[in-house]
N, C-alpha and C positions, 0 to 999 in steps of 0.2 A: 743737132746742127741747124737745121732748118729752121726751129724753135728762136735758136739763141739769134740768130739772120733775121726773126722776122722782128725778136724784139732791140736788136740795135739799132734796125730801121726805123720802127714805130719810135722812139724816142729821139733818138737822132733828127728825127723829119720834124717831132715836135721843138725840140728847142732850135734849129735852122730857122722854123715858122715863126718862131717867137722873137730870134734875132732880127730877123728879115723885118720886125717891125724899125730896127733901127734904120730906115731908110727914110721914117716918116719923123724923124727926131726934129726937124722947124718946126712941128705939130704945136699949137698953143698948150696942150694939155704935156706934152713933153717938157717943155720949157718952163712952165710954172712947177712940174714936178722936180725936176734938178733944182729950180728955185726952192721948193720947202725944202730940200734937201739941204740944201747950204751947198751945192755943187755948179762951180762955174762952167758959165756957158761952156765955155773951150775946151773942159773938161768932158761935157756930154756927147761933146761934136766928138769930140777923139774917142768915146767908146766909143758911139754908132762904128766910125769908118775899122775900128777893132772888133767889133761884132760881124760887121759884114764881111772882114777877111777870115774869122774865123768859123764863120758858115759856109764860105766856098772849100772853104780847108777841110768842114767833117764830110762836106756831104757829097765831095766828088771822088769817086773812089781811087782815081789814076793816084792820089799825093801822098807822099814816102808819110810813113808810119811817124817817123823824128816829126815832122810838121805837126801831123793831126795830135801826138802827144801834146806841142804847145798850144795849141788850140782849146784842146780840153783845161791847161793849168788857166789859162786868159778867162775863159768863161766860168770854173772854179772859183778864181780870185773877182772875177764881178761879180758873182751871185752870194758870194763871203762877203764881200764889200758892201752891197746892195740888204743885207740884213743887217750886217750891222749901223747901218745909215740908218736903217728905219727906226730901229730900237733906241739910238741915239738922239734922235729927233722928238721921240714921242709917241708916234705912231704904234693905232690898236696894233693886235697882234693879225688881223685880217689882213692890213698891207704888206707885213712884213712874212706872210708865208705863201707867197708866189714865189720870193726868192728861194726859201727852203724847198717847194719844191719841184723848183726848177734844177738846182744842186743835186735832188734824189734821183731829177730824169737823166741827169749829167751823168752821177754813178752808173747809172743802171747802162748807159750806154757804153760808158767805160770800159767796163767790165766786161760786157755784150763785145766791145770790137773786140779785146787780149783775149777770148775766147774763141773767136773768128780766126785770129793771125796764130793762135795757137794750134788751131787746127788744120792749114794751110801748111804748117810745117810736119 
């Protein structure tokens, strides 16, 4: 139990930290990367503010189970979205596996919380 607690947290905190870069999404190097991507502005602006609700959603523990479920599908479906962008674009395989394994820390947190709430019952 301990175990599974310490690694929900350890990845959990990584990808909140990673989100948490969507605060700095006006960044020049933001904005020209949605550009090679073929992704409009509006479109980048509306993850970041979907990134940042979906990091207060894993990492504050008070929020109903139902929430943090679609939290996890939001960040799922960016990080599926975010690979196949890159693959589609042209991009070495170097860019496009941050996404993957940002996906594998997603799982592993996944699975870490239904293990936690499984245990609580």
């Amino acid at each position: 139990m301990k175990t599974t607690k310490i690694i929900y947290w350890v990845t959990t905190s990584i990808i909140c930290l990673f989100a948490s870069s969507a605060i700095f999404m006006n960044s020049k190097m933001a904005i020209e990367g949605t550009t090679h991507l073929g992704i409009p502005r509006w479109l980048g602006l509306e993850v970041s503010i979907g990134q940042l609700i979906g990091l207060v959603l894993l990492i504050i523990p008070a929020v109903p189970a139902r929430f943090k479920e679609w939290a996890y599908v939001g960040f799922g479906i960016m990080y599926i979205t975010a690979t196949v962008a890159h693959i589609a674009v042209g991009d070495p395989f170097s860019n496009t596996v941050m996404a993957i394994v940002f996906f594998g820390l997603l799982l592993v947190s996944y699975t870490s919380y239904h293990k936690l709430q499984a245990a609580k019952v």
